[in-house]
N, C-alpha and C positions, 0 to 999 in steps of 0.2 A: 493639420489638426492643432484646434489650442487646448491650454491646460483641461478646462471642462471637458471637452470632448477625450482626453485622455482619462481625469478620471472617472467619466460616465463608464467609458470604455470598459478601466480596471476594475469597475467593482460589478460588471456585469462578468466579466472573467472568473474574476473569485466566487458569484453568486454562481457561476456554473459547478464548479468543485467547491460544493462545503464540508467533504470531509478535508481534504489536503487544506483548505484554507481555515477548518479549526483547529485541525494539528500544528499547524506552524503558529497559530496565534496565539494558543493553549502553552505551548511551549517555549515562545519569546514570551508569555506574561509571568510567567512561572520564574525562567531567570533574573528576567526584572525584577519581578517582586520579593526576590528573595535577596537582589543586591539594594533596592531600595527599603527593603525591612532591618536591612541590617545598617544602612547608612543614616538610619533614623536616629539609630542608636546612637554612633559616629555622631553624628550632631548634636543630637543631645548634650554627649559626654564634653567634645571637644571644639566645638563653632559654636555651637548658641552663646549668645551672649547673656552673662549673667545677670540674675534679673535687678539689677540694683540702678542706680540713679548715674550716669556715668561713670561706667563699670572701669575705665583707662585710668582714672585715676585715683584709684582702690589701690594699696599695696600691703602685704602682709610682713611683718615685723616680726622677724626672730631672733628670742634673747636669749643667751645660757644662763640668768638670773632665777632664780629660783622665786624672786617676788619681782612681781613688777612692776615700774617706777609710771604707772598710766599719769598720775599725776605732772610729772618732771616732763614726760615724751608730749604730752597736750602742751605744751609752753617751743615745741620744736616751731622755729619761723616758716618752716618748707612745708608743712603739715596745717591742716582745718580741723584736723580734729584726731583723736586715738581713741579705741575704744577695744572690750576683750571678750573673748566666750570662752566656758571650757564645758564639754557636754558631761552629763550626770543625768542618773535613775533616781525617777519621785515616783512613792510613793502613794497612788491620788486613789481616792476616794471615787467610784463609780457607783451608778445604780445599781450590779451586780453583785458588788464587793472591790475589793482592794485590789488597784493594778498596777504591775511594774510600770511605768511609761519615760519611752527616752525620751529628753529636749535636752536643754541648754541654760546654764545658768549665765548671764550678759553681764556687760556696765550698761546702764541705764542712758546712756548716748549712744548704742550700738547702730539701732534703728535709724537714726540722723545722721552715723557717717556713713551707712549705706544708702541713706538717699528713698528708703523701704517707708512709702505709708501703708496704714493699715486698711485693711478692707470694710472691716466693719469697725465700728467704734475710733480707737486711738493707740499708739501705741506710749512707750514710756515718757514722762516730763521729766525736764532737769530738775526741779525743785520734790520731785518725790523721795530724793533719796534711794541710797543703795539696797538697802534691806528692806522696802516698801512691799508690804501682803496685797500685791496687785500681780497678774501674770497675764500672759497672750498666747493666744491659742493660735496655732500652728491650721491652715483652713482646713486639709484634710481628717484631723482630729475635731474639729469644731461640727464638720459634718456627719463624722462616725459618732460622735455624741449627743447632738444635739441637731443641729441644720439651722435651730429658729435664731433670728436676731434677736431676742429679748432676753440671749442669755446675758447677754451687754451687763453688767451690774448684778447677776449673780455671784455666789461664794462658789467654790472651790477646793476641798479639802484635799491637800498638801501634805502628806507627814500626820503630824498633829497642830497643823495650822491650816486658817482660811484665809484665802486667797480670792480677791473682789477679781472677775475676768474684766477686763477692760477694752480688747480689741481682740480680734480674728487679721491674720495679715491675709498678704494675697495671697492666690492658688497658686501661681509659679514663685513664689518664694521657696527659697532653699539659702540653706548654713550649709553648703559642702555639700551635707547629706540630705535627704529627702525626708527622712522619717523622724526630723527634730518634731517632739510635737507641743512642748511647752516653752515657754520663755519666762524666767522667772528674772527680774532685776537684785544685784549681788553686788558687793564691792569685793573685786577680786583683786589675790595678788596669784595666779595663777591664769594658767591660757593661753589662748592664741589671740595674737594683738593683730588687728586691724588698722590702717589711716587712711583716709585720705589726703591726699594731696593738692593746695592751694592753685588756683588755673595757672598761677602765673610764673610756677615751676616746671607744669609742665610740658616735658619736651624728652628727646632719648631716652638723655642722660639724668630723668627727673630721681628716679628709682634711687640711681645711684648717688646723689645730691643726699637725697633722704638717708640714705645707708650711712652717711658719713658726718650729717647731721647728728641722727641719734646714739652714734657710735662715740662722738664726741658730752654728748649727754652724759651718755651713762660712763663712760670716763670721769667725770666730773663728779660724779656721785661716791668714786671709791670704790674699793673693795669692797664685794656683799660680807656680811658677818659669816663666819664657819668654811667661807671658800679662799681664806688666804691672797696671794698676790695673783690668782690666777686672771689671766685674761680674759676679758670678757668678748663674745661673739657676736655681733649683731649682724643680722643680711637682713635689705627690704627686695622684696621681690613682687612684682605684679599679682594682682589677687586673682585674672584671668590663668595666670600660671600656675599658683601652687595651690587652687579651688580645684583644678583639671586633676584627675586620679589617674599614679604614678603606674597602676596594673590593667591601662587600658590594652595593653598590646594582644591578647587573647581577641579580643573585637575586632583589632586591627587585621590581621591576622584571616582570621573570619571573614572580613570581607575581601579580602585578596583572593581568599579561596572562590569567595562566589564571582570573583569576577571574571576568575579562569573557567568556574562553569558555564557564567555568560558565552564568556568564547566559545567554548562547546556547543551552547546552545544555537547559538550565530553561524560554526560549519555547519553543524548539520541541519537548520533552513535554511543556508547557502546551495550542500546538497541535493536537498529535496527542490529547490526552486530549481536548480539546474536540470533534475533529473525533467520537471513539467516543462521546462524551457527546450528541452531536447524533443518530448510528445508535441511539439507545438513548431517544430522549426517549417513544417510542411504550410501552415498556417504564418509564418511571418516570410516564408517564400514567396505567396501568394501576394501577400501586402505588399511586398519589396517589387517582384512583377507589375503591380497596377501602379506602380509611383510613389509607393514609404518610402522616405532614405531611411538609412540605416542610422543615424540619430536619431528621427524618432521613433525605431523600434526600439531605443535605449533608453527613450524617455516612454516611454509604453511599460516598459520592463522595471525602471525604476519608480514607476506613479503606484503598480501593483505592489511593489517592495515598503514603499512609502507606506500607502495604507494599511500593511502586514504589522509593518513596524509601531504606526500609532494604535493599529488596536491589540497591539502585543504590550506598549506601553501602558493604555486603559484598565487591562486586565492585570498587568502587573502591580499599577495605582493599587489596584481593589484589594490583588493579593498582600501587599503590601499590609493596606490599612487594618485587611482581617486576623492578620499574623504577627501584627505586633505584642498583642496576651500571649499568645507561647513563644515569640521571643523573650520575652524578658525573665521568663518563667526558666529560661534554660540561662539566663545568665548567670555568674558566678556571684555569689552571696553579696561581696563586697562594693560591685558594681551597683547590682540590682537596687540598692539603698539611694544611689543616688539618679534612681530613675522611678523612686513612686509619685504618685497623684497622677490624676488624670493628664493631665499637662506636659508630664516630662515627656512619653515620647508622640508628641503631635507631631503631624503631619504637616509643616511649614512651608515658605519656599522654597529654602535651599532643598529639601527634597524634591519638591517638585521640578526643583531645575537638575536635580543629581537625575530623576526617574526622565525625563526628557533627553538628555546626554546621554544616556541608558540605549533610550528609545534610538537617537540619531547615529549613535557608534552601531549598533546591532544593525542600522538599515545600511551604514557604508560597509559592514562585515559581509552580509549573507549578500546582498541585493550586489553587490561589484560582481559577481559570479557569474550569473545569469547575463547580466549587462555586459559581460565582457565576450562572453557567448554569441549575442546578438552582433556582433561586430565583424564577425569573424565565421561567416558560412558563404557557399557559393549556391545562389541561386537557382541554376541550371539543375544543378547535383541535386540538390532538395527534391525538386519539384519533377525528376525522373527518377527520383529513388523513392519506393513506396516502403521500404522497410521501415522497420522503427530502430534500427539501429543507432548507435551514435556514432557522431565523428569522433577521432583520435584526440582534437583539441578539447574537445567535454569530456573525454578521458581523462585527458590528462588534469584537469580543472576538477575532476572530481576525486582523482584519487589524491589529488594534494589536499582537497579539502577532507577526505576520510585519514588522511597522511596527519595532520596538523588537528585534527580530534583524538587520534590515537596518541599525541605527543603531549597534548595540554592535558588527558587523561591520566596519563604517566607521569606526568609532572604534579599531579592533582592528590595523588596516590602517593607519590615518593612524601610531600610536604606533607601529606592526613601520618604516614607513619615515621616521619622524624617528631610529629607532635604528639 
């Protein structure tokens, strides 16, 4: 028999029992998609790549200075550019009335060392100046307020000042956080400093080049006023690094958990396939008698697993996609900030290649069981034993598989109450 003919075979098999074959399916989608809803997040937080303009050579600049020398660090040779944010609550003028709203007050070259164009309109010009009554709408706030583009060249009431709106950035833009919703242009001596990095630095040890660069800078500048001889600190460290939040491990965590439930899930459709593999040995006695070997009763056995497996991973996809609103709903405050807009937690590849690995670990989990089953019966004995007993080898194959459910549960249970 070739491949077609086996999985003609299998899904004629499975159409015979569709309760046992929506149980198992029902139940590998269920794992999956609660280890793929959860690695959604995982990617988000710490694989995706940041959305900025070659995000490798981004580095973040930390000073003990209490003002910052943006001016002196922009003159660094290892450096294209410095630029700073520090976030703040405006005061802004809505249809309804006056609302808190968090953004970000910038240097007005923020947007150009990030490599960030604007979605609609434009974002900040060097020639505007630090203090310039211009600001940029954050997309998600541009839609919760408005949606149309014509608010392009609208005022803005700020405080007790107006503010010409000038550009909407993009949807997956993000400062760190997700809920920046203004950007207002500032000459700061406060912040968090940003640089990029010149191509032609970098390499490893670029980071550290820079580190030692600006280190030597601000050396050069002296003691700040009021801080005496004290030392001054500077670390540059990759913006993929210290953009990643320091209190992901609860997620972390979270999904180790669900991957020991996968395993659960995995014996016991390993189980249950063994238990329909044992109702059925009478039936591959009979093939074995007319001339199957017994590889392809194993490749019979694995085409049915196979297809279990991809529509355990389908339904898991689904679960997945439907479950990501009350996943994030249950995240913890701090995370949850840096997973709003529509955007943050999509559905990409790396998931789909995580929910696939998913998919193919669970079919070498449950489906080896059955296959190993089929290997290992005597013909003669089958086919004059009309009971439905089992043999001692499916015994045994099964109580290890109920053995190693009872152990990943226990182990599942000790971890939920050390947490």
């Amino acid at each position: 028999m070739t491949f077609p003919d086996d999985l003609r075979h299998s899904i004629r098999a499975l159409q015979s029992t569709p309760g046992f074959t929506a149980l198992v399916v029902l139940a590998l989608g269920l794992g999956i998609g609660a280890n793929s809803a959860l690695f959604t997040v995982v990617n988000s937080l710490l694989l995706r790549p940041l959305p900025y303009e070659r995000p490798r050579e981004l580095v973040e600049i930390s000073l003990a200075r209490r003002v910052l020398p943006l001016e002196e660090l922009n003159r660094a040779e290892s450096l294209r550019g410095v630029a700073a944010f520090v976030a703040r609550v405006f005061a802004v003028a809505e249809a309804d009335g006056i609302k808190n709203i968090f953004g970000f007050r910038v240097s007005r070259n923020l947007f150009a060392v990030l490599g960030v164009r604007a979605a609609l309109g434009r974002t900040f010009l060097p020639g505007e100046g630090d203090h310039s009554s211009v600001v940029v709408l954050a997309y998600e706030y541009w839609r919760r307020v408005s949606g149309d583009p014509k608010i392009l060249g609208q005022a803005l009431t700020i405080g007790e000042q107006k503010y010409t709106i000038i550009g909407v950035l993009p949807e997956d833009f993000t400062l760190q956080v997700r809920d920046g919703n203004l950007f207002v242009p500032y000459r700061l001596t406060e912040g968090r400093v940003v640089a990029r990095l010149k191509p032609g630095v970098l390499s490893a040890q670029a980071a550290a080049q820079a580190e030692a660069e600006v280190a030597g800078i601000v050396r050069g500048l002296g003691p700040e006023p009021g801080r005496g001889n004290r030392e001054e600190r500077v670390r540059a460290s990759r913006l993929t690094d210290s953009f990643r939040p320091n209190d992901a491990a609860p997620v972390l965590v979270l999904q180790a958990a669900m991957g020991v439930l996968l395993l659960i899930t995995c014996a016991n459709a390993g189980n249950l396939l063994l238990v329909r593999s044992n109702a059925r040995r009478r039936e591959f006695a009979i093939r074995a008698a007319l001339g199957a070997g017994r590889a392809q009763l194993v490749r019979q056995l694995l085409t049915e697993s196979a297809l279990l497996a991809a529509l355990g991973g389908a339904v898991g996809l689904a679960v997945a996609a439907a479950s990501l609103g009350s996943v994030k709903e249950q995240l913890p405050a701090n995370i949850g900030r840096m997973l709003r807009g529509a955007e943050a937690l999509a559905i990409d590849w790396r998931v789909l290649v995580f929910t696939l690995a998913a998919s193919l670990l669970a079919l070498a989990l449950f489906g080896l069981a059955p296959a190993l089953s089929a290997l290992r019966f005597d013909v003669m004995s089958c086919l004059k034993d009309s009971s439905r007993g089992s043999n001692p080898q499916r015994q045994k194959l099964s109580q290890l598989l109920v053995a190693s459910e009872v152990a990943l549960a226990v182990m599942l249970l000790a971890g939920a109450d050390l947490r």
